[in-house]
C-alpha positions as CSV (number, residue, x, y, z in Angstrom):
1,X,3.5,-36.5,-12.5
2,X,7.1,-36.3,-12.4
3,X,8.4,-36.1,-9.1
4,X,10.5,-32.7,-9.8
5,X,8.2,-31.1,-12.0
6,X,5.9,-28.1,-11.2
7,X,3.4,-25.4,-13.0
8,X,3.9,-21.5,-11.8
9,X,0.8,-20.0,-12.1
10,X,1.2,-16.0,-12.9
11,X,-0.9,-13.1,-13.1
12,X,0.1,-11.8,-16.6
13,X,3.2,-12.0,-18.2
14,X,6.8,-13.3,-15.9
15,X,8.8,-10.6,-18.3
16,X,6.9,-7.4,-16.7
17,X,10.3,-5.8,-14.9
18,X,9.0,-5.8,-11.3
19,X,10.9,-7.2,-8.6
20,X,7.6,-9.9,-8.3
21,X,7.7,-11.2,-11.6
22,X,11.5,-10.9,-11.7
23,X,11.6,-13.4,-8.6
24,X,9.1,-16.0,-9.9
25,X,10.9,-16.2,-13.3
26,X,14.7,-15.8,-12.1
27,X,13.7,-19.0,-9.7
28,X,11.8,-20.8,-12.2
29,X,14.4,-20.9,-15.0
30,X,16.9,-21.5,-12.3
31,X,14.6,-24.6,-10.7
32,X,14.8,-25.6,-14.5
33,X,19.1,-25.5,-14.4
34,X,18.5,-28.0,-11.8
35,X,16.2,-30.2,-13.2
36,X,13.2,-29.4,-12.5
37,X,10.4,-29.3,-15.4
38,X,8.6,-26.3,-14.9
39,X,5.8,-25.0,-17.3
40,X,4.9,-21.1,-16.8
41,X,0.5,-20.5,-16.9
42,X,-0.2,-16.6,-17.6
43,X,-3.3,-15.5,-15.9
44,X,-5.5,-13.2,-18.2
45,X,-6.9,-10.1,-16.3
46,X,-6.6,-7.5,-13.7
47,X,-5.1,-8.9,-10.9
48,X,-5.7,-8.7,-7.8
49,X,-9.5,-7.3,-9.4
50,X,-10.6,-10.2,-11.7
51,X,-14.1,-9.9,-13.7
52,X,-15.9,-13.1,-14.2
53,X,-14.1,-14.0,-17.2
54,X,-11.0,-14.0,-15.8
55,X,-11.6,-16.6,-12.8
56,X,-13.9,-18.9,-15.2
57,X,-10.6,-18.6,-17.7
58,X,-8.5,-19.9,-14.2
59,X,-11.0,-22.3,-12.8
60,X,-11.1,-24.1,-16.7
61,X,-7.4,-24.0,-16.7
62,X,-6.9,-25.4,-13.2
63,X,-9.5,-27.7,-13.6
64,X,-7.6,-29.5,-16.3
65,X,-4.7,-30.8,-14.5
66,X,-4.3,-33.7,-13.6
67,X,-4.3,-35.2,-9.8
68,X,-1.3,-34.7,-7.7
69,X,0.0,-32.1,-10.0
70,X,2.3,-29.4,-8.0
71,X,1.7,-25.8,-8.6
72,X,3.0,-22.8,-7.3
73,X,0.3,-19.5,-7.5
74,X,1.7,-16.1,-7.2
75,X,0.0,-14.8,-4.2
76,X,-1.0,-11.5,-6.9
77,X,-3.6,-13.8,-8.5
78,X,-4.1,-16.6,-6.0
79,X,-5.4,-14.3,-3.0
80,X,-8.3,-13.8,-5.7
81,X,-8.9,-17.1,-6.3
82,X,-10.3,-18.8,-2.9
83,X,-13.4,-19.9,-4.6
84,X,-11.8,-21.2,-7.6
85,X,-9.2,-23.6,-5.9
86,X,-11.5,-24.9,-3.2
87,X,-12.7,-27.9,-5.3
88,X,-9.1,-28.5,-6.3
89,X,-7.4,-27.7,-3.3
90,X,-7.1,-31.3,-1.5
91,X,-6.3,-33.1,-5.3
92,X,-3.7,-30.4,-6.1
93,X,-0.5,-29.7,-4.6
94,X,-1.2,-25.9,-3.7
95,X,2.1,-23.4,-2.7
96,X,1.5,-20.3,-2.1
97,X,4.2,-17.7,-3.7
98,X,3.5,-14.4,-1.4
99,X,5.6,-11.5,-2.3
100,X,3.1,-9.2,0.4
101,X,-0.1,-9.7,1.2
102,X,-2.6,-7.9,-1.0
103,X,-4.3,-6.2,2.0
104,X,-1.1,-4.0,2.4
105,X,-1.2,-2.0,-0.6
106,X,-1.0,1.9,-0.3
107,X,-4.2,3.7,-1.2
108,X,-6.6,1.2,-0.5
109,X,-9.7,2.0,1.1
110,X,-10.7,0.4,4.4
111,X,-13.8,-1.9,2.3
112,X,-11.4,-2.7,-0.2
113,X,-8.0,-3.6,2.4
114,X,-10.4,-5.9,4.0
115,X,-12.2,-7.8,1.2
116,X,-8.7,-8.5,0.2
117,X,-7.9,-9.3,3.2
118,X,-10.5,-11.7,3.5
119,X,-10.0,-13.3,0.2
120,X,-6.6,-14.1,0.9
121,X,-6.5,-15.3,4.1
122,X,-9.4,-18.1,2.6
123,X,-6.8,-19.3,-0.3
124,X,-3.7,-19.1,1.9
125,X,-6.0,-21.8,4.0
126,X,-6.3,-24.1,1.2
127,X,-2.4,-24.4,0.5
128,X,0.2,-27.5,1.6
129,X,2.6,-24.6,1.9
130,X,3.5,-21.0,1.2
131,X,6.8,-19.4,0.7
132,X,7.5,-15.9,1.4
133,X,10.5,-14.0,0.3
134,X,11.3,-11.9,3.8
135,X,11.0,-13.2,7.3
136,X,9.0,-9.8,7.8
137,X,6.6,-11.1,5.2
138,X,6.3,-14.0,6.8
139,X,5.1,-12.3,10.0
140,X,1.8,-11.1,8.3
141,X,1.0,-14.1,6.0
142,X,1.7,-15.6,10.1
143,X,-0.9,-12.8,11.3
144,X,-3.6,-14.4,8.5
145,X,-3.7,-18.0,10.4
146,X,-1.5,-19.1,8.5
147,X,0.6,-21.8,10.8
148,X,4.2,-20.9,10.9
149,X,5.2,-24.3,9.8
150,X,4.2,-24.1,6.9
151,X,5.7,-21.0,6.2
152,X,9.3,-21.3,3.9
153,X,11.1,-17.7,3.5
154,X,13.3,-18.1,0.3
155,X,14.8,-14.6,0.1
156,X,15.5,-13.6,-3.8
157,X,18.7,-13.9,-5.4
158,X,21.2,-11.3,-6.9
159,X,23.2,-11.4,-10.3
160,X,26.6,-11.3,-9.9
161,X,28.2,-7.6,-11.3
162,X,31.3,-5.9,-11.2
163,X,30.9,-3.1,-8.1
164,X,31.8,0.5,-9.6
165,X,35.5,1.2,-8.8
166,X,36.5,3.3,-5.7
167,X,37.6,6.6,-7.8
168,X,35.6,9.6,-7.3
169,X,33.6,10.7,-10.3
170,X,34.9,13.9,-12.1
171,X,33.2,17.1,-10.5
172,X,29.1,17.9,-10.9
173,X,25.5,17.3,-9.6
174,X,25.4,13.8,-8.0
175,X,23.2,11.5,-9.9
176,X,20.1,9.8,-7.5
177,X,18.6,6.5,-8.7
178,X,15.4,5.4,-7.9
179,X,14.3,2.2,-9.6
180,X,10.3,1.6,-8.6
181,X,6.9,1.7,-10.6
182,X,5.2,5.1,-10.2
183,X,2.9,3.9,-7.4
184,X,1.8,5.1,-4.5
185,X,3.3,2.3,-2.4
186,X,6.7,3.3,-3.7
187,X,7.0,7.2,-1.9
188,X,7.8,9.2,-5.0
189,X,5.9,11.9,-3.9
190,X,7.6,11.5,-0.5
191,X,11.0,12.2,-2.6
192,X,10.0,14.6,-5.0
193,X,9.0,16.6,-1.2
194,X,11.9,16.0,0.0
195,X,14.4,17.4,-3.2
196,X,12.1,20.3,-3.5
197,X,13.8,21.5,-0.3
198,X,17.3,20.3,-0.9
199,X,17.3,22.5,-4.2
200,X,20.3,24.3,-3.4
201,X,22.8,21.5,-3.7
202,X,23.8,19.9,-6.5
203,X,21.8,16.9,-7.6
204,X,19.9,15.2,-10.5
205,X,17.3,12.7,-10.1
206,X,17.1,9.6,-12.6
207,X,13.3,7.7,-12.1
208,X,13.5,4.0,-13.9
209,X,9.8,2.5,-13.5
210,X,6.3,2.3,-15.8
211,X,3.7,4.7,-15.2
212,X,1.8,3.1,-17.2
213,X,0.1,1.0,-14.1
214,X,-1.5,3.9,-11.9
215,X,-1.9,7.0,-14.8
216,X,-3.2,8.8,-12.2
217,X,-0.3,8.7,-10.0
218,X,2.0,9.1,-12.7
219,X,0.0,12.2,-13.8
220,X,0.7,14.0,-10.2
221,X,4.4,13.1,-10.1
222,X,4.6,14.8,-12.6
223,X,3.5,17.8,-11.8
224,X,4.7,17.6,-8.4
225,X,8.0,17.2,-10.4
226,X,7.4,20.3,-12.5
227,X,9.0,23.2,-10.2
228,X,12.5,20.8,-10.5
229,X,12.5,21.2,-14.3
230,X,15.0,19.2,-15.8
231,X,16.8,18.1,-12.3
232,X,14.3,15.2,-12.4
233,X,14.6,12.9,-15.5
234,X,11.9,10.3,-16.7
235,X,13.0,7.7,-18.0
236,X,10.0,4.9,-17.8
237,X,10.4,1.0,-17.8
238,X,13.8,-0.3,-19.1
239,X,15.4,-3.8,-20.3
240,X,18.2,-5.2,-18.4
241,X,21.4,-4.1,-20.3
242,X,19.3,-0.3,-19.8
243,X,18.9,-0.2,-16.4
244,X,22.5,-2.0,-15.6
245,X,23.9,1.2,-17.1
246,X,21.7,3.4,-14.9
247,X,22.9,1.5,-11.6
248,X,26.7,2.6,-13.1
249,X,26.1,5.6,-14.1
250,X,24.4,6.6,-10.7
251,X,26.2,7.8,-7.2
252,X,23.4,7.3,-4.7
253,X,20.1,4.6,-4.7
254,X,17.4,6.1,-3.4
255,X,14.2,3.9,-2.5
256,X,11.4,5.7,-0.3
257,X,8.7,3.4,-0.3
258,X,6.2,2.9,2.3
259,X,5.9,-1.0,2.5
260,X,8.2,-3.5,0.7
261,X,7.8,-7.5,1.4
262,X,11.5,-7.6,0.6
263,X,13.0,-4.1,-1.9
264,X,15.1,-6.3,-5.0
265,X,16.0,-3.0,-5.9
266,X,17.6,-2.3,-3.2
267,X,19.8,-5.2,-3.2
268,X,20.6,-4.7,-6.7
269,X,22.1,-1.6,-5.6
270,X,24.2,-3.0,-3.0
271,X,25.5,-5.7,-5.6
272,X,26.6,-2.3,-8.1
273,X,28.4,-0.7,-4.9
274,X,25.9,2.1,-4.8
275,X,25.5,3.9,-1.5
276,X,21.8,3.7,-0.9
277,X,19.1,5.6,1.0
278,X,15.9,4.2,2.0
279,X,13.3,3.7,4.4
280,X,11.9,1.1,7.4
281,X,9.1,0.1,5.4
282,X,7.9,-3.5,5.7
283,X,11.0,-5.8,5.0
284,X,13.3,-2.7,4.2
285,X,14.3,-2.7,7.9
286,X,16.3,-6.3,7.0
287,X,17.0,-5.8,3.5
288,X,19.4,-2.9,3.7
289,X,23.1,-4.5,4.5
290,X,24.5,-2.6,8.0
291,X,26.9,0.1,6.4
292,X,25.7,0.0,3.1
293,X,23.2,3.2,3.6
294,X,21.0,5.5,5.7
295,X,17.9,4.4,6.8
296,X,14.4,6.6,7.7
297,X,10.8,5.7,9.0
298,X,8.6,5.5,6.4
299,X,6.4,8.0,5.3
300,X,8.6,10.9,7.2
301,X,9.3,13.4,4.9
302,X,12.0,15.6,6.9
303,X,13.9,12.6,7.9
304,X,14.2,11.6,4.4
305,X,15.1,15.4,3.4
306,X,18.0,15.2,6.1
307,X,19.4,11.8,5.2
308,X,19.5,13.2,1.5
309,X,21.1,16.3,2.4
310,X,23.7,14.5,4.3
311,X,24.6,12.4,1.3
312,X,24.4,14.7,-1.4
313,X,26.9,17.2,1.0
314,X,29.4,15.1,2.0
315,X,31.6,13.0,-0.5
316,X,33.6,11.4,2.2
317,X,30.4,10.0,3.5
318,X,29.0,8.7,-0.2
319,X,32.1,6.7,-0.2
320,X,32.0,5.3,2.9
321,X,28.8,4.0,2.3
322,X,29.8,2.9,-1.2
323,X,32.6,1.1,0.5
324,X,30.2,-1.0,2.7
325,X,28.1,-1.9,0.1
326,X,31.2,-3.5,-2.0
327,X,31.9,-5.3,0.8
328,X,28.5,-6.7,1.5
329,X,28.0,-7.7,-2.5
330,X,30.4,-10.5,-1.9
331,X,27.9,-12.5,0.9
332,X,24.8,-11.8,-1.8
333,X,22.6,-15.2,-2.6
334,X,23.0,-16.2,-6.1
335,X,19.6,-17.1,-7.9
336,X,20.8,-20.8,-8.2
337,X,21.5,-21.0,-4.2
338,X,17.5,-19.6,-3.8
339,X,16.4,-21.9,-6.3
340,X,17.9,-25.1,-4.5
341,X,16.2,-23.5,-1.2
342,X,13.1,-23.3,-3.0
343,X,13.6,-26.7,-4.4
344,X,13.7,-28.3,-1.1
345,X,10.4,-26.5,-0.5
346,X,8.9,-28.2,-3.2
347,X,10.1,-31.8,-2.9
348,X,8.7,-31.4,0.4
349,X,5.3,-30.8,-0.6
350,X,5.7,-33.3,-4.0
């Protein structure tokens, strides 16, 4: 095997817009602008719940490479597939790709937290390495045994884009932005709470994000979104160029999610000059750039309320915040500075 060449193994398809897939393929094509050969494997199924057919479909596919051959698992799938990589786990180059630990998801039960739990901790054994993309993140894949040496944090990168200009908009509502898959993880409901008492100033709220991945969620954000009428606006999963325009058509980002093992989104954000608000939830307390937002424990509804309320009230403050946030857009990453990080990782363990 070629010395900088690797396989990403993914749990569906590397063009689904979440900020995990957007970080495995943004680093992979940009491991490939420096050289690197990689080749992409999409994993079949319903990850991190596979049926039998979709870990004999793995083990047949991991069982054909060769010896010595470097891949790098998305910790979606691979903290399913303990079984499946023990015989291969000392002839293969094994590294971990952990967005968050699988355990962490919101709405698990306490049987199911724990079987995942216990499934991932057994994989993250079998691995030369794992790289994580926060340093809070690396804390719990830590708290799982795995040593902290061979723990990498190789933060994601941000596309470079023109910061809306200082101006103030012409006169009406202010336009919120929140950018997240309708899951429970993310807060909506928190948010859609928190407007519903906020209803006498002027605001309209823009959701980006599928809900085609937990119907049921979807289905009661909806309705918890029905009293607001047409203040909130649905506008599902968008391409690129789509969402670029919501991120410049927006005043405030707002992202109330109860965990994140880093918030993209958030970042992006920063990178269009957007004042944002958000909450303390897993890595969020690092993400968010000093001056760039307001900040809230997770989870707490009336804190979230009053931070809104503030930034929807007062202009002066929506500016200054929008001010930081041009300012901290400059000192970003770049997706090829992660990518050499990440190679580094790699020739490491090659």
């Amino acid at each position: 095997m070629a010395r900088r060449a690797c396989h990403f193994l993914l749990p569906g398809d590397w063009h689904t817009p979440t900020g995990g897939y957007t970080y495995d393929r943004r680093i992979a094509l940009a491991l490939r602008e420096l050289g690197w050969t990689v080749t992409p494997h999409a994993l079949d199924g319903t990850w991190p719940w596979p049926d039998e057919a979709d870990l004999a479909a793995a083990s047949a596919r991991i069982a054909a490479w060769p010896d010595g051959t470097l891949v790098v698992a998305d910790g979606l799938a691979f903290g399913a597939l303990a079984e499946v990589v023990r015989p291969h786990a000392r002839r293969l180059r094994w590294v971990a790709l952990v967005h968050h630990p699988l355990h962490l998801e919101t709405g698990l039960d306490a049987a199911g937290s724990a079987l995942l739990r216990a499934g991932e901790t057994q994989a993250l054994q079998q691995v030369r390495q794992v790289i994580v993309v926060s340093h809070s993140t690396a804390s719990e894949v830590a708290a799982m045994g795995v040593p902290p040496a061979r723990i990498a944090v190789v933060e994601p990168g941000t596309d470079p884009v023109a910061p809306r200009a200082a101006a103030p908009r012409p006169g009406g509502p202010v336009q919120l932005l929140c950018v997240a898959t309708l899951t429970p993880r993310k807060g909506h409901a928190l948010l859609l709470e928190a407007l519903a008492g906020l209803q006498h100033l002027p605001w309209v709220l823009h959701l980006v994000g599928s809900p085609e991945r937990d119907l049921a969620t979807a289905e009661h954000l909806r309705a918890l979104a029905a009293p607001l009428g047409t203040r909130v606006v649905w506008h599902g999963e968008l391409p690129g160029a789509a969402l670029h325009a919501h991120y410049a058509a927006a005043d405030v980002f707002v992202l109330p999610s109860l965990y994140e093992g880093y918030g993209m989104v958030v970042t992006e954000a920063v990178a269009h000059g957007l004042p944002v608000v958000t909450t303390d939830g897993g890595a969020l307390a690092h993400t968010l750039p000093p001056g760039t937002g307001l900040q809230v424990p997770a989870g707490d509804v009336a804190a979230l309320q009053a931070a809104l309320q503030r930034v929807l009230a007062d202009a002066a403050l929506r500016e200054q915040l929008a001010a930081g946030a041009r300012a901290a857009a400059a000192a970003l990453p770049g997706w090829p500075q992660q990518a050499a990080r990440f190679a580094v990782v790699l020739e490491a363990v090659a």
